[in-house]
C-alpha positions as CSV (number, residue, x, y, z in Angstrom):
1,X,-34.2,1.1,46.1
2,X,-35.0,2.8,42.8
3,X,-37.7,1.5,40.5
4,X,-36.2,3.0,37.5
5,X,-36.3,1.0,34.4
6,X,-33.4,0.9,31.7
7,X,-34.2,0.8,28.5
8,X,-31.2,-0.6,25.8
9,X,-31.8,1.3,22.7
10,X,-30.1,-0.2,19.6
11,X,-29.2,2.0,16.8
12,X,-31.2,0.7,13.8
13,X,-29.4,0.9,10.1
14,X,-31.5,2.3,7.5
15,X,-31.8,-0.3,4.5
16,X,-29.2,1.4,2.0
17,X,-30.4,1.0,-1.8
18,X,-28.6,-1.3,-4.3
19,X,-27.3,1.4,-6.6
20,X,-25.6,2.4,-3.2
21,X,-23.8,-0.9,-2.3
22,X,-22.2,-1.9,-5.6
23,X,-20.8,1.6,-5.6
24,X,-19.4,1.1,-2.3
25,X,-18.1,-2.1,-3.8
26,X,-16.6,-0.8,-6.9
27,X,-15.3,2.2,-5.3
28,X,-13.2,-0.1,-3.0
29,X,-12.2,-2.7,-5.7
30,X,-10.8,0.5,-7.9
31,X,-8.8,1.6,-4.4
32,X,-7.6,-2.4,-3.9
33,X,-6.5,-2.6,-7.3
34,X,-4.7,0.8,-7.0
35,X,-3.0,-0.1,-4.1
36,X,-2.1,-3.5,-4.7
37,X,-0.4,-1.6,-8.5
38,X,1.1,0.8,-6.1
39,X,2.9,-1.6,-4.1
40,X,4.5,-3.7,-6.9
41,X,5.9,-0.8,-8.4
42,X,7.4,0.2,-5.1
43,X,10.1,-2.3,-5.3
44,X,13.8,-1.1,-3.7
45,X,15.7,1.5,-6.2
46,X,17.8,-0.3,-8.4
47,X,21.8,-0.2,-8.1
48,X,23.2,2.3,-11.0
49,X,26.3,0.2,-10.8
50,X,27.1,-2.8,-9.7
51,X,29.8,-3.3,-7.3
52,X,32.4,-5.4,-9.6
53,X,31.6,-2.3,-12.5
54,X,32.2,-0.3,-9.9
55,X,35.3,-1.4,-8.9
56,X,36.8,-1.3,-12.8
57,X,35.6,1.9,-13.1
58,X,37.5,3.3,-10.4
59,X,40.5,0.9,-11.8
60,X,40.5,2.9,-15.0
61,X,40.5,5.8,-14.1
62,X,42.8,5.7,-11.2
63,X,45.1,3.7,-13.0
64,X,45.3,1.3,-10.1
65,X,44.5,-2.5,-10.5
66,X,44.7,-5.1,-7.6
67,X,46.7,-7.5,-8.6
């Protein structure tokens, strides 16, 4: 048998400074907030007519009623 030795090397983070973290933080808060914007004013499309409107309009201009 083999006397070879494995070493585990574990990837060391470099200490980032604290400028760099809050504008990580604020640059993610901005997208959040853009998002979360986004998505309430991406509510279903809104009927032009409604159904009972709808259904008068093409009454009156048909001529037709149903009843």
């Amino acid at each position: 048998m083999g006397t070879h030795r494995h070493r585990c090397e574990v990837a060391v983070l470099e200490r980032t400074s604290t400028t760099a973290r809050y504008a990580r933080g604020f640059a993610a808060a901005v997208v959040a907030v853009a998002t979360l914007v986004l998505a309430a004013n991406a509510g279903p499309a809104k009927a032009a007519v409604r159904p009972a409107e709808q259904a008068r309009q093409v009454q009156q201009v048909t001529g037709h009623t149903s009843e």
